[in-house]
N, C-alpha and C positions, 0 to 999 in steps of 0.2 A: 645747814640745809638738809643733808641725810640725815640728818638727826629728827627733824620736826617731821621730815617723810617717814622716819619709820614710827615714832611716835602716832601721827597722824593714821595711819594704818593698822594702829594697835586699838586707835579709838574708834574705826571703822569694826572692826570686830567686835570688841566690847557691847556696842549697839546694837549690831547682828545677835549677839548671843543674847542679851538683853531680851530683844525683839522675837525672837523664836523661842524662849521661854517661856514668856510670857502667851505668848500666839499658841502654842503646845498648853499651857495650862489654864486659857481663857476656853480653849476649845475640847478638851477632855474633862478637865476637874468639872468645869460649871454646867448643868445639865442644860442642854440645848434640841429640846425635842421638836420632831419634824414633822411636815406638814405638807400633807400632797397636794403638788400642782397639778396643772392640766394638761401637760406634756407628760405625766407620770412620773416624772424628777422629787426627787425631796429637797427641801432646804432648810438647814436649819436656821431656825431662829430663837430669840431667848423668849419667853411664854411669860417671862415677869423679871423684873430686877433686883436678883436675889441678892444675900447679904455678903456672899461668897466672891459673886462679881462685883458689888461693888468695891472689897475689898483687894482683890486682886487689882482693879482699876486704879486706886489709890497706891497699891504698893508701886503697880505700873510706871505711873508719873514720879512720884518719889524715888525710884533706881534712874529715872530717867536723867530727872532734875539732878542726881547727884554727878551721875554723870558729865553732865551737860556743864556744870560747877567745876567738876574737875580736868576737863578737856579746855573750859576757857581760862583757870588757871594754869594749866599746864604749856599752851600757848603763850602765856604770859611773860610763865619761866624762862623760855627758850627764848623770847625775842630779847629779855634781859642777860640771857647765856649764862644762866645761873646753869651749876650739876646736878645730874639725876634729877630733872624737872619733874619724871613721872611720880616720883616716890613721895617727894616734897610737898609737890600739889598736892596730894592725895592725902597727906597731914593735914592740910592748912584746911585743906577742903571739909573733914571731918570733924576739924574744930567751930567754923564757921555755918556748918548746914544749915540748924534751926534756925541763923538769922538770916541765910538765903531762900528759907522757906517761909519765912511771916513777911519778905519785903516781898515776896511772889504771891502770897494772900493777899495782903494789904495792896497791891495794883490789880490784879484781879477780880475781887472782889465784886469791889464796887461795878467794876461792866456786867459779872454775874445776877448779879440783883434785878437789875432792868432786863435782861435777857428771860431769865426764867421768869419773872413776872408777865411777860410777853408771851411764854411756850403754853402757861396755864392758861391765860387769855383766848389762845387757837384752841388749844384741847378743850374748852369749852367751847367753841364754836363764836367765840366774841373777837371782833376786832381789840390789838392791841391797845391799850390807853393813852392818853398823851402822856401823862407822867412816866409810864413804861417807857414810851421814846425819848423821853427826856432823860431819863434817866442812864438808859443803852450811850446814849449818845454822850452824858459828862462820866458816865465812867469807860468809854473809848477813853475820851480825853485825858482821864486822870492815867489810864494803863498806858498809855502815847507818850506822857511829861515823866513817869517812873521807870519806862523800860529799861532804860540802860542802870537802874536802882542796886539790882544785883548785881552785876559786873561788878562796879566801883566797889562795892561793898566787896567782893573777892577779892580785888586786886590792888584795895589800899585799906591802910588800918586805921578804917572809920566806923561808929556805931552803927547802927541801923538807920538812924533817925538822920543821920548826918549823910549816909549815905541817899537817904530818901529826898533829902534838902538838897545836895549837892545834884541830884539828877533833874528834880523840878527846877530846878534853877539854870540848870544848860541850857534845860530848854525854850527859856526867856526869849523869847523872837523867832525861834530859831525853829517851831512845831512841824515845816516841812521835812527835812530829813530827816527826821524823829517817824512820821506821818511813812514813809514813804520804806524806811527800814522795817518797821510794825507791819505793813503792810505784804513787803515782799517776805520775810520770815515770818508771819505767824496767819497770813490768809494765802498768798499766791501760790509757795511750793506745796502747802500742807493739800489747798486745791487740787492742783496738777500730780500729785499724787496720789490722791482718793478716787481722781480719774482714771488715772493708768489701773488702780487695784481694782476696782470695779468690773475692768474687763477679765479679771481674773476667774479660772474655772477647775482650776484645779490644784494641787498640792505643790508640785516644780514652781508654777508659776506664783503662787504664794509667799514660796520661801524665797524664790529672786525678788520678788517685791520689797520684803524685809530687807535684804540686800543694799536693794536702793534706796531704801527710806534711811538705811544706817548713814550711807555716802552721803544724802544728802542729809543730815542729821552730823555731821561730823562740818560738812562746807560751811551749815547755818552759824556756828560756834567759830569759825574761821574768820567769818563775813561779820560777826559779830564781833569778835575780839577788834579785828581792824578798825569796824564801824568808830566802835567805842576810842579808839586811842584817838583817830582821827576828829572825831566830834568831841573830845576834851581837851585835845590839845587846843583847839582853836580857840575854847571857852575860858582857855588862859591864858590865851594872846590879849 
């Protein structure tokens, strides 16, 4: 139990440093020129989406995702009481990346498609299409049936394809806790977060926010690891 506490607290940081690297080099490196308001405040904003950001955006999620890879691995470890879980994970993790990053494409995706199809639709001033909604709405579905794709794929030595099989297939009947997991990790806290930052107005409170977002960035990985055992075990009963 002291053991996954202090681990856990090591991947609270991780995140933090992660997160204020990246917050320090989205907000310095990338040129963000400013624009007077009518209180006489500036605010910066980005003027265009240069190649710089979106590179950095990209590297972003990729430290994240490794991350994220190797904190649910490393959970893993320890509930199996394997030694030096940090170390181990962190091998296994860098052998498997690329295939934790095409199973994280591959359910993605597809909801991508229908989304951005819809943001061009607004920025031109037109209502969304049906096909747009059709589409937003079976690639939910398809990222709902794959979520837990990755896990499995970490945590057992299964292909890609096998992992992808074995996750759509838990979810056979079963799309409400699936629904409902999806729902609270990847819309609820990410909301209630972007709320709290929002009110944010200065540089302290900034860097507490990363903070928080690390804590809860480290629970998501907790909640998920559990999720996951709990909804597979059953799938083998």
């Amino acid at each position: 139990m002291r053991n996954q506490r202090t681990i856990t607290q090591q991947f609270i940081f991780f995140f933090f440093i992660n997160a204020l690297i990246f917050y320090f080099l989205l907000t310095t490196i990338v040129p963000m020129p400013e624009i007077s308001q009518a209180n006489g405040q500036s605010l910066p904003l980005p003027n265009n989406i240069s190649a710089e950001f979106l590179l950095l955006g990209i590297a972003q999620q990729l430290v994240s995702l490794f991350l994220s890879s190797w904190g649910i691995l490393t959970f893993h470890h320890i509930s199996i009481q394997q030694q030096n879980p940090l170390n181990q994970s962190a091998v296994l993790t860098l052998q498997r990346f690329i295939g934790v990053v095409v199973i994280s494409l591959i359910g993605f995706i597809p909801l991508m498609i229908g989304v951005v199809e819809s943001l061009f639709a607004i920025l031109q001033g037109q209502s969304p299409s049906m096909l747009s909604l059709v589409a937003i709405l079976l690639g939910f579905f398809i990222f709902v049936r794959l979520s837990l794709a990755s896990t499995e794929y970490l945590i057992n030595p299964v292909s890609i394809m096998q992992a992808l099989k074995n996750s759509w297939l838990s979810g056979v009947k079963r799309i409400a806790p699936l629904l409902i997991y999806c729902l609270l990790i990847y819309l609820v806290l990410p909301f209630v977060l972007r709320r709290i930052t929002a009110l944010s107005d200065n540089l302290i409170f900034d860097v507490l926010m990363l903070f928080l977002t690390a804590v809860v960035s480290v629970f998501s990985l907790l909640f998920t690891y559990r999720f996951y055992s709990l909804f597979m075990r059953k799938d083998q009963q």
